[in-house]
Structure formats: structure tokens, C-alpha cells
VOGU-184339 format. One record per atom (N, C-alpha, C): residue number from 0; residue in one letter; atom name; x, y, z. Coordinates in pm, whole numbers, always signed. Example, Ala and Ser with C-alpha at 12.3 -4.5 7.8 and 13.67 -1.06 7.14 Angstrom:
2
> 0/A/N/+1319/-569/+780
> 0/A/CA/+1230/-450/+780
> 0/A/C/+1320/-330/+780
> 1/S/N/+1285/-225/+708
> 1/S/CA/+1367/-106/+714
> 1/S/C/+1290/+3/+787
# end
This chain:
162
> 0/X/N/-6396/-2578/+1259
> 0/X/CA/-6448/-2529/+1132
> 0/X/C/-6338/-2542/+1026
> 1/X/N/-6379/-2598/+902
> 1/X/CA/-6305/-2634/+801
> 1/X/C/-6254/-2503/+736
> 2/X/N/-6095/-2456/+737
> 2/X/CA/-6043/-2362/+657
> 2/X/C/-6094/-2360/+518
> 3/X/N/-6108/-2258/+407
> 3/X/CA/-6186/-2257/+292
> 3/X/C/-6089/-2246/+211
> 4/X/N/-6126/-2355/+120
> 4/X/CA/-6066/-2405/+2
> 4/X/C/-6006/-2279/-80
> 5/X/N/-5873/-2332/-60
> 5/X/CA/-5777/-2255/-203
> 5/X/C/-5879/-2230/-356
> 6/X/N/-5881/-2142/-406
> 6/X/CA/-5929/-2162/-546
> 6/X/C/-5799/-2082/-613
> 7/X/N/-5762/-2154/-713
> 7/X/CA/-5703/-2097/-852
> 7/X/C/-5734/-2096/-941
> 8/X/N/-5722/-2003/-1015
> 8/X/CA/-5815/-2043/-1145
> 8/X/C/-5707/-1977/-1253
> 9/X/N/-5734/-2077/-1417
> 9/X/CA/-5655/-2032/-1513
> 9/X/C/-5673/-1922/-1593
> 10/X/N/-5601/-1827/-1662
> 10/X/CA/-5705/-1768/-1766
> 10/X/C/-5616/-1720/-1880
> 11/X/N/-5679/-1757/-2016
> 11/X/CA/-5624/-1698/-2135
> 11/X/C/-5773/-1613/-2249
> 12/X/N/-5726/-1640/-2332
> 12/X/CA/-5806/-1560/-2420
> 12/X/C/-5951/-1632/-2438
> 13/X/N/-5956/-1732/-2506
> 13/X/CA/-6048/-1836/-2514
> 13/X/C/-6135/-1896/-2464
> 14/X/N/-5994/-2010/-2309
> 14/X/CA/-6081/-2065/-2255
> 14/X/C/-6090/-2194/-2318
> 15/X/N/-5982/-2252/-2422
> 15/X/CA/-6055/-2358/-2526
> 15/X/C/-5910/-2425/-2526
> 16/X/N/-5794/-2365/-2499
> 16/X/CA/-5650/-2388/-2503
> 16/X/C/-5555/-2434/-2382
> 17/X/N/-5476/-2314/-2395
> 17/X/CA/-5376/-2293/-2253
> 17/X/C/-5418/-2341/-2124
> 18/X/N/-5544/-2201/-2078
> 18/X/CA/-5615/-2242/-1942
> 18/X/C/-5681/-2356/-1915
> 19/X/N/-5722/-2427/-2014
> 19/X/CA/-5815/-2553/-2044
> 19/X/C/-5644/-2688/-1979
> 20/X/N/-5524/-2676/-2087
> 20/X/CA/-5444/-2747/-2040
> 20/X/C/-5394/-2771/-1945
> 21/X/N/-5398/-2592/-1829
> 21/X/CA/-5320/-2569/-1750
> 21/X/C/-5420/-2609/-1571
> 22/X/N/-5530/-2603/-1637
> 22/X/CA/-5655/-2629/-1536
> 22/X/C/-5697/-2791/-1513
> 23/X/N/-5713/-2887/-1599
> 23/X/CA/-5688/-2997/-1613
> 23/X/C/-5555/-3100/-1573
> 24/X/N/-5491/-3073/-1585
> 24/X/CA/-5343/-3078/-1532
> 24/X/C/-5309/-3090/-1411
> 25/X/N/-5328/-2973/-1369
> 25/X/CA/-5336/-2914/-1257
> 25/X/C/-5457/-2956/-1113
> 26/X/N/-5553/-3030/-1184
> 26/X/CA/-5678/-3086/-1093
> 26/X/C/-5634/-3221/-1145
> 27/X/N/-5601/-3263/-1211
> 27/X/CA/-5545/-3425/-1185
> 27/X/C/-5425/-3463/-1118
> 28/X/N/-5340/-3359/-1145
> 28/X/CA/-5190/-3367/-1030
> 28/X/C/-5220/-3382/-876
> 29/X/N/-5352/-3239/-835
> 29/X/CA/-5340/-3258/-714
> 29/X/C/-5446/-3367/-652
> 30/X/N/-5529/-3444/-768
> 30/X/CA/-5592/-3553/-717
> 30/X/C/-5517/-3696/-677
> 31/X/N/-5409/-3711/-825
> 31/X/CA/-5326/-3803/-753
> 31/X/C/-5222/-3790/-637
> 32/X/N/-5237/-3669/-613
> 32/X/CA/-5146/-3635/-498
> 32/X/C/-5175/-3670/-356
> 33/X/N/-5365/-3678/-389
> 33/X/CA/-5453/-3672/-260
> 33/X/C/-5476/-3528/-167
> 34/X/N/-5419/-3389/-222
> 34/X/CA/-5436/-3322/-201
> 34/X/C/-5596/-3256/-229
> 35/X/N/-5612/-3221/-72
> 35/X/CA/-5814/-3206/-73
> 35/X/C/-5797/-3029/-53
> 36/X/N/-5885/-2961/-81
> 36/X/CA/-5900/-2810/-53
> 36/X/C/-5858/-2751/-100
> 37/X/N/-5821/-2781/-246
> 37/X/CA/-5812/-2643/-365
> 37/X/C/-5869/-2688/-477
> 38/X/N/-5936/-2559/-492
> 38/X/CA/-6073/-2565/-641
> 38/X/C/-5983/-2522/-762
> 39/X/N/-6009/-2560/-832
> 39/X/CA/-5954/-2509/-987
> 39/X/C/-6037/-2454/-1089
> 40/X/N/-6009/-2382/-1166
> 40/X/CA/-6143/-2332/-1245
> 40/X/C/-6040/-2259/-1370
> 41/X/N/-6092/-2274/-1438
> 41/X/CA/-6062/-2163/-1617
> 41/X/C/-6136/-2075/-1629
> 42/X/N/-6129/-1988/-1705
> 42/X/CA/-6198/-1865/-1769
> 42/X/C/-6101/-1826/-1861
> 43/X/N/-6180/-1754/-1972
> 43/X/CA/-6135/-1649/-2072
> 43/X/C/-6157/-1532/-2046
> 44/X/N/-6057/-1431/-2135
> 44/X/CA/-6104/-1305/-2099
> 44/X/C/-6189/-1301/-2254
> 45/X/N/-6190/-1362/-2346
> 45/X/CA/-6276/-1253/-2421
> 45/X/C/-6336/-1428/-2555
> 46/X/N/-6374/-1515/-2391
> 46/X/CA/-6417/-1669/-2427
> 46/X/C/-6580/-1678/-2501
> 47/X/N/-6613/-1733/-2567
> 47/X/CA/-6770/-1770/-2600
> 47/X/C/-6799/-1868/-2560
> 48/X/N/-6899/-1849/-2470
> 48/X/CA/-6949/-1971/-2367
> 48/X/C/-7011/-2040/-2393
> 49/X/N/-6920/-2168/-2393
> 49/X/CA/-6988/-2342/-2430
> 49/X/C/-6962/-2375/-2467
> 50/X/N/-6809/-2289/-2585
> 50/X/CA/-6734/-2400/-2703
> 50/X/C/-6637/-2537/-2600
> 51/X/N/-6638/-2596/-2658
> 51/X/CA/-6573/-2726/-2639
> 51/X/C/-6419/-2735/-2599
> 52/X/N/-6306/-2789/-2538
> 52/X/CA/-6179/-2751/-2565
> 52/X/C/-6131/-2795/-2670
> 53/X/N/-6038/-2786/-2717
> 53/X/CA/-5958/-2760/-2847
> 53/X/C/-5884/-2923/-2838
> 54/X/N/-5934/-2992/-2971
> 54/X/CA/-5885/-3150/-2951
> 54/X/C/-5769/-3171/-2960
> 55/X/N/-5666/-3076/-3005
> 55/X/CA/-5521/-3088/-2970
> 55/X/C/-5509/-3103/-2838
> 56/X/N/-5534/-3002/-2720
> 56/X/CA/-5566/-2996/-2608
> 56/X/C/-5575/-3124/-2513
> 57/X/N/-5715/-3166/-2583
> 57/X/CA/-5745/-3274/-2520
> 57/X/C/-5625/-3417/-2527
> 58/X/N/-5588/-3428/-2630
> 58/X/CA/-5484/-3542/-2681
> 58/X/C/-5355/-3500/-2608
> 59/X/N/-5338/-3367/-2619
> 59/X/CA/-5168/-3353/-2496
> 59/X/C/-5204/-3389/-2348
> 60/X/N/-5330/-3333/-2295
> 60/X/CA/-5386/-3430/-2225
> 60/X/C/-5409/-3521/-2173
> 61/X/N/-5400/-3636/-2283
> 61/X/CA/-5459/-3745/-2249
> 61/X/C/-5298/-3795/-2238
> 62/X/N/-5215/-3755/-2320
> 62/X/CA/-5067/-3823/-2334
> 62/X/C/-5015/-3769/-2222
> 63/X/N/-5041/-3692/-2134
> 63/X/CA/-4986/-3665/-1996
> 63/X/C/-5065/-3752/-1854
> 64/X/N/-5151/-3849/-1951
> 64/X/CA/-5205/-3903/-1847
> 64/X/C/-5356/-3833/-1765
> 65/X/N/-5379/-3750/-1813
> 65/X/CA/-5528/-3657/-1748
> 65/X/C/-5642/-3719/-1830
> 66/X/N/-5728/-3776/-1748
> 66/X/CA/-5835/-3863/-1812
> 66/X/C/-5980/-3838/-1784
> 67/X/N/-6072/-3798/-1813
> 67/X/CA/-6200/-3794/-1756
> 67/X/C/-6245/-3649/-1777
> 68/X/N/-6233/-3560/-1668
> 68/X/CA/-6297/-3450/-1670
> 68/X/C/-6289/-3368/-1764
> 69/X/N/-6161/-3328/-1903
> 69/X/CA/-6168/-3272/-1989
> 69/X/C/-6287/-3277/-2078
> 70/X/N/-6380/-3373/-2134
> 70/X/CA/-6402/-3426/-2224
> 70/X/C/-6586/-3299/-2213
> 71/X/N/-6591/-3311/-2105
> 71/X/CA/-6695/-3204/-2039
> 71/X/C/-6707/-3062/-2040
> 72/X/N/-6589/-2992/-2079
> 72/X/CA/-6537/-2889/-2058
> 72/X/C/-6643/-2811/-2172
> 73/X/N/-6665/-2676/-2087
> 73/X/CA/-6719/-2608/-2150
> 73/X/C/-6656/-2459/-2124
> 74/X/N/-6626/-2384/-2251
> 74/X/CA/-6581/-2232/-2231
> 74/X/C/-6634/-2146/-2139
> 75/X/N/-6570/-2026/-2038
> 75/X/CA/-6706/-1945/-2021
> 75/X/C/-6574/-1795/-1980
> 76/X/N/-6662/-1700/-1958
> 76/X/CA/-6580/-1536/-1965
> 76/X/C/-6581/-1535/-1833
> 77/X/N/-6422/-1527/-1808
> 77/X/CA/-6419/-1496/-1649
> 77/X/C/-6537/-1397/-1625
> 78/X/N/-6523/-1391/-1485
> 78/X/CA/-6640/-1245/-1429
> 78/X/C/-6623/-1235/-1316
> 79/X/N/-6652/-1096/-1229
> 79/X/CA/-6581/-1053/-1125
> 79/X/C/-6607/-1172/-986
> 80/X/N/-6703/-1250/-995
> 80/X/CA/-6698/-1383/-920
> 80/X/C/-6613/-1422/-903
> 81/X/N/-6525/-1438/-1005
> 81/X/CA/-6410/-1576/-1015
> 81/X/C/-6249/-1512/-994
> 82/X/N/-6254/-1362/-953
> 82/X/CA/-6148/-1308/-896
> 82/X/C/-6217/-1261/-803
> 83/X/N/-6320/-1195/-741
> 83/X/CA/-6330/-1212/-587
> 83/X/C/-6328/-1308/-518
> 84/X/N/-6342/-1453/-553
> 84/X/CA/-6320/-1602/-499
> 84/X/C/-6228/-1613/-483
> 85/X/N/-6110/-1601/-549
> 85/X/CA/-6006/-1672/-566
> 85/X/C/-5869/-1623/-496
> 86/X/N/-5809/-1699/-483
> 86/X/CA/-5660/-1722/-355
> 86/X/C/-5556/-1667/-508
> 87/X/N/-5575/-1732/-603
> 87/X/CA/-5443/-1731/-683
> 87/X/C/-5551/-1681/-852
> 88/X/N/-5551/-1592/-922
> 88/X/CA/-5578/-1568/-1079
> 88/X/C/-5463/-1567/-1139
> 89/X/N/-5403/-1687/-1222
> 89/X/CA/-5307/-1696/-1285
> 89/X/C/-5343/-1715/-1476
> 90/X/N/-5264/-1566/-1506
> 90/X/CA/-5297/-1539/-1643
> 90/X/C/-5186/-1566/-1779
> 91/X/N/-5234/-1631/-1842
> 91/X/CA/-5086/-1677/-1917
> 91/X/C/-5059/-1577/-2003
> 92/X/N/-5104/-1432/-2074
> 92/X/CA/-5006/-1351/-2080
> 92/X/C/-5009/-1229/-2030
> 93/X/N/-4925/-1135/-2018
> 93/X/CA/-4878/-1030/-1927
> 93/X/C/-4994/-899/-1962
> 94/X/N/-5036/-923/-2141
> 94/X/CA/-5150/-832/-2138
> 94/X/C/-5243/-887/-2089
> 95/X/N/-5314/-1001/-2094
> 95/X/CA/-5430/-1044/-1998
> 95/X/C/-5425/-977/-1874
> 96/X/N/-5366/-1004/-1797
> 96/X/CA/-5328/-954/-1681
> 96/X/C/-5330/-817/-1629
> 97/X/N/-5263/-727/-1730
> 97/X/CA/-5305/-586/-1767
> 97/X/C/-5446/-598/-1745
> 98/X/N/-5500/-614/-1853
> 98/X/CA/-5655/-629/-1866
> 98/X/C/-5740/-649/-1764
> 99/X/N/-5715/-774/-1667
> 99/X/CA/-5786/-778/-1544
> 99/X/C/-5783/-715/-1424
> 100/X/N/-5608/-653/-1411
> 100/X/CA/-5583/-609/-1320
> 100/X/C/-5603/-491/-1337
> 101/X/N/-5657/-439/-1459
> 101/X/CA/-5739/-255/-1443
> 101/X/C/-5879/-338/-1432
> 102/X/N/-5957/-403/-1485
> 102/X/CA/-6069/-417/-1475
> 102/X/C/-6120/-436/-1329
> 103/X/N/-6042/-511/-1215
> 103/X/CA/-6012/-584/-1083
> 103/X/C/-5926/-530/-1007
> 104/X/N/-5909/-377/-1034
> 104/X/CA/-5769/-311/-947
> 104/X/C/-5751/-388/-819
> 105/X/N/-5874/-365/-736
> 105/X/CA/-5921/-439/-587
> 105/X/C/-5854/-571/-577
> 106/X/N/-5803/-624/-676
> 106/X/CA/-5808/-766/-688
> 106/X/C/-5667/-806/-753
> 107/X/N/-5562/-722/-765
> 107/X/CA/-5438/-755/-869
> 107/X/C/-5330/-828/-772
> 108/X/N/-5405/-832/-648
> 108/X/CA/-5267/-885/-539
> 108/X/C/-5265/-1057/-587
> 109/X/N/-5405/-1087/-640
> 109/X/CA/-5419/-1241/-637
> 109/X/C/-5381/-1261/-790
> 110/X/N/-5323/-1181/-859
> 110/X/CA/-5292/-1204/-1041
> 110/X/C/-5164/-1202/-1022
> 111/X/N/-5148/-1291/-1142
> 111/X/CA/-4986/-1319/-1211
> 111/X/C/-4981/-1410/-1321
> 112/X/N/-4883/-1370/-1374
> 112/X/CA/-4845/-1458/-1513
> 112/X/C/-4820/-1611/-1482
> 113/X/N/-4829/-1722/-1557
> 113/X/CA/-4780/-1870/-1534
> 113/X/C/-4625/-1851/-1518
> 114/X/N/-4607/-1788/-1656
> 114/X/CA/-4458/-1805/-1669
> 114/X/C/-4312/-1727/-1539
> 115/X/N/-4410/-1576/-1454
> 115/X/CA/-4356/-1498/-1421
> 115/X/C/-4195/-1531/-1356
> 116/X/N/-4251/-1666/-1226
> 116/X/CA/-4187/-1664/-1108
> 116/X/C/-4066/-1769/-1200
> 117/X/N/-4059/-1831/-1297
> 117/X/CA/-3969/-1913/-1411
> 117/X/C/-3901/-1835/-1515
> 118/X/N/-3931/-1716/-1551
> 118/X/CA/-3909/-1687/-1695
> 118/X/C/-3813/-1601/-1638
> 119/X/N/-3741/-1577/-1758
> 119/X/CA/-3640/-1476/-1752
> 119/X/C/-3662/-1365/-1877
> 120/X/N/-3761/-1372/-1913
> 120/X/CA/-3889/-1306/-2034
> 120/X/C/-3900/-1209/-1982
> 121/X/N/-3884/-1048/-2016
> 121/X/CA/-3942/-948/-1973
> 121/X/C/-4103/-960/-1985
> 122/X/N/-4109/-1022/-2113
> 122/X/CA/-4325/-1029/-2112
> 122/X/C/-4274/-1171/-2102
> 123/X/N/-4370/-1266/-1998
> 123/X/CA/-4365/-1402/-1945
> 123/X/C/-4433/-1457/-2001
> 124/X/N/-4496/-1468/-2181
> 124/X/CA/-4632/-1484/-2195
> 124/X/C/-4622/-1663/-2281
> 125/X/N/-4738/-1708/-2235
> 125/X/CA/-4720/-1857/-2314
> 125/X/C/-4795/-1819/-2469
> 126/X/N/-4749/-1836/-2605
> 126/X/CA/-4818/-1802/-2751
> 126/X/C/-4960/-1888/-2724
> 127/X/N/-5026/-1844/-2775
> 127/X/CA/-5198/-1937/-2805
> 127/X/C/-5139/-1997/-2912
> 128/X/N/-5178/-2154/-2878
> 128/X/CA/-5170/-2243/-3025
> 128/X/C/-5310/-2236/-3073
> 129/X/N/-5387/-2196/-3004
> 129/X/CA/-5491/-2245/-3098
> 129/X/C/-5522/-2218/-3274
> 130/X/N/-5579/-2331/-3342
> 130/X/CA/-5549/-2305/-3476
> 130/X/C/-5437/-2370/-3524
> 131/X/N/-5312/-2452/-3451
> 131/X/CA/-5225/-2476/-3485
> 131/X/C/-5199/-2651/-3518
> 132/X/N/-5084/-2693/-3525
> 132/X/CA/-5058/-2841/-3498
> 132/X/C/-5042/-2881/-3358
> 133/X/N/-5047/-3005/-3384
> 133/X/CA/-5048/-3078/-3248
> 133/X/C/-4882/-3053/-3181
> 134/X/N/-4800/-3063/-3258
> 134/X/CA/-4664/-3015/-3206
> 134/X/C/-4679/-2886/-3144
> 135/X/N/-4743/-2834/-3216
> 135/X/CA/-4746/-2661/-3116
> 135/X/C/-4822/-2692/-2982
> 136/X/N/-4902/-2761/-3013
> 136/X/CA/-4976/-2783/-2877
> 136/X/C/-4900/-2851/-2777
> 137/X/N/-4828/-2906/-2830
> 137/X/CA/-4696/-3026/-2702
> 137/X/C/-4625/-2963/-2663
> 138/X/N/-4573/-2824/-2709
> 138/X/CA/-4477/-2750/-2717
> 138/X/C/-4529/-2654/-2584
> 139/X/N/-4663/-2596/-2649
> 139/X/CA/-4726/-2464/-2553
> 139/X/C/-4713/-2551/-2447
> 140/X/N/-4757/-2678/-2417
> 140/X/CA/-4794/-2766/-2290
> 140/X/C/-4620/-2755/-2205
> 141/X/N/-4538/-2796/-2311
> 141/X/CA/-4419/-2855/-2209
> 141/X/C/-4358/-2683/-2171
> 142/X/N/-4408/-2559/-2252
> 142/X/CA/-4335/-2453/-2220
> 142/X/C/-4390/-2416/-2061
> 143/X/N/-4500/-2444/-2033
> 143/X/CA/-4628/-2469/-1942
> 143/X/C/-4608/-2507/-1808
> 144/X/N/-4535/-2666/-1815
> 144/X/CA/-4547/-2708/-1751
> 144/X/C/-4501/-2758/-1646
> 145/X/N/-4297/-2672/-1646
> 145/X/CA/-4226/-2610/-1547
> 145/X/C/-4345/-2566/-1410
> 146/X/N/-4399/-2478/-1448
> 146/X/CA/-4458/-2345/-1382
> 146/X/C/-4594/-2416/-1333
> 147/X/N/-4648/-2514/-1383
> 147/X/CA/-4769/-2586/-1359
> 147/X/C/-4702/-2695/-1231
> 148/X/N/-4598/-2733/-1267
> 148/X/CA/-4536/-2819/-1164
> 148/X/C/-4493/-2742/-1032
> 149/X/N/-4446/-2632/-1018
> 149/X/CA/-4439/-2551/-935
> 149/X/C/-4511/-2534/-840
> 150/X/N/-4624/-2448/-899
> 150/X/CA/-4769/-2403/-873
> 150/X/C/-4797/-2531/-804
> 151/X/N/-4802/-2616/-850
> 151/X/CA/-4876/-2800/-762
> 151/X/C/-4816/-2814/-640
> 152/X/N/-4696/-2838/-655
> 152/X/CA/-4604/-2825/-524
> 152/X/C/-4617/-2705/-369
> 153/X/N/-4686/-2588/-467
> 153/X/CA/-4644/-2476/-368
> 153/X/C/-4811/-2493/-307
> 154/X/N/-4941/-2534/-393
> 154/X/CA/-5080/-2601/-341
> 154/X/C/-5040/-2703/-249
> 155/X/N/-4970/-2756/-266
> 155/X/CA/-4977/-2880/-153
> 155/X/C/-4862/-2841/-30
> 156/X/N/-4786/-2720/-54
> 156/X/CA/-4782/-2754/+85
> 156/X/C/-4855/-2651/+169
> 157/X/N/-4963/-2568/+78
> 157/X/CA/-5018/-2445/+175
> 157/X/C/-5149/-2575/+215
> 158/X/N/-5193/-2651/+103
> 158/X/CA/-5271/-2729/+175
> 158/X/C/-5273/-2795/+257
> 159/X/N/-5135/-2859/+334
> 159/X/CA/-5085/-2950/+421
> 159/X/C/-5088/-2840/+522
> 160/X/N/-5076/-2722/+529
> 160/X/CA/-5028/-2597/+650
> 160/X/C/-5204/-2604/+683
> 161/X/N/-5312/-2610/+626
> 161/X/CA/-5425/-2573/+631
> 161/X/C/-5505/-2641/+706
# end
């Protein structure tokens, strides 16, 4: 019987930004990796469901090489589904996290910040560009993407143990 798929899932405010970059990324890394058995997923905590991602987004994106599945993306509000599923809820800032982890007490063992296990930040939190320039957006991405590279590495080898 097939062990059950890792899920991680991203989450910021929106849903249109960060988690959108950090979720995309993150499912194309471990495709070219060939790594099989971890789901990825986004949510917002306080997202309107169906907006589009944010075309800065998409363009840091595309300049990192992630091609295809963004373009589909649709917003939606986490919900207690998508932290009782999940192996890993990784929240990019420290009040989010607050937020879920009273809403999800049951559930705070599987939460943490992107930045936590990297930063030397008392609050670990990545800024929302949204609204901003595309430099801010390259910026939020590369502040990102230490901790996104990490995270990939530490999926593939629980997936190789699996």
C-alpha cells in the first residue's frame, strides 16, 4: 500500500502573491526533480476566491523558469480541510500563523513561518508586495527563496525515505 502523499501548502493574506510564488516554485522544483508524493496547495487567510495571481508574480515566475500551471491559478480562503490534510502549513508571516494556530490549536504542530528555520528576525515575516513594482516582487521572491530551496531539499529526502 502506497504511503500518503506529503501535502504542504502555502499561506499569506491574499493568495494572489507570496503563497502563489512560493507554491508554484515549489511544484516545479520538485517536478524537475522527479520527486512523486507531495501535493502543494496555497490559501489565504483573508483571500477572495477566484482573483487571478498578481502579474508581477507571474513574470518573477516565469524568469525563474516556472511555466504552465500559474497562469490557471485561482485565489481561495484556506479552511479547516487544508490544515487537517496537511504534513507541513507554512505561513509567511508570524501573525498569520498566530491567526491559524488559535483558529487550528489541534493543528499548530504542522505551522510555521517560511522564513523561521533561516531568519535571524525575531518576527520571520516576508512584506506583501502586492500593489508594488516588479523589483519588489524580485526582491519578496529572492528574500523567499533561501527557505523555498530548503523546504525542496528537506521534501525530497522524506520523499525518497517514503
Amino acid at each position: 500500500m502506497p504511503a500518503d502523499p506529503i501535502k504542504i501548502g502555502f499561506v499569506c493574506k491574499g493568495n494572489t502573491c507570496r503563497s502563489v510564488m512560493a507554491h508554484y516554485f515549489l511544484e516545479c522544483w520538485l517536478k524537475k526533480e522527479g520527486i512523486d508524493g507531495v501535493a502543494v496547495w496555497s490559501a489565504g487567510v483573508a483571500a477572495t476566491p477566484g482573483r487571478s495571481g498578481a502579474a508581477h508574480a507571474g513574470t518573477v515566475l516565469q524568469e525563474e523558469g516556472v511555466l504552465g500551471s500559474f497562469s490557471g491559478h485561482a485565489s481561495r480562503q484556506i479552511g479547516k480541510e487544508d490544515v487537517e490534510g496537511s504534513t507541513y502549513v507554512i505561513l509567511l508571516t508570524e501573525s498569520q500563523k498566530q491567526c491559524l494556530a488559535e483558529a487550528y490549536p489541534e493543528h499548530k504542530h504542522v505551522m510555521s513561518t517560511l522564513l523561521s528555520d533561516l531568519s535571524t528576525k525575531p518576527d520571520a515575516s516576508v512584506d506583501d508586495p502586492i500593489g508594488q513594482d516588479l523589483e519588489t516582487y524580485r526582491a519578496t521572491f529572492a528574500q523567499m527563496r533561501p527557505s523555498l530551496e530548503h523546504i525542496a531539499r528537506k521534501l525530497q529526502e522524506e520523499a525518497i525515505q517514503t
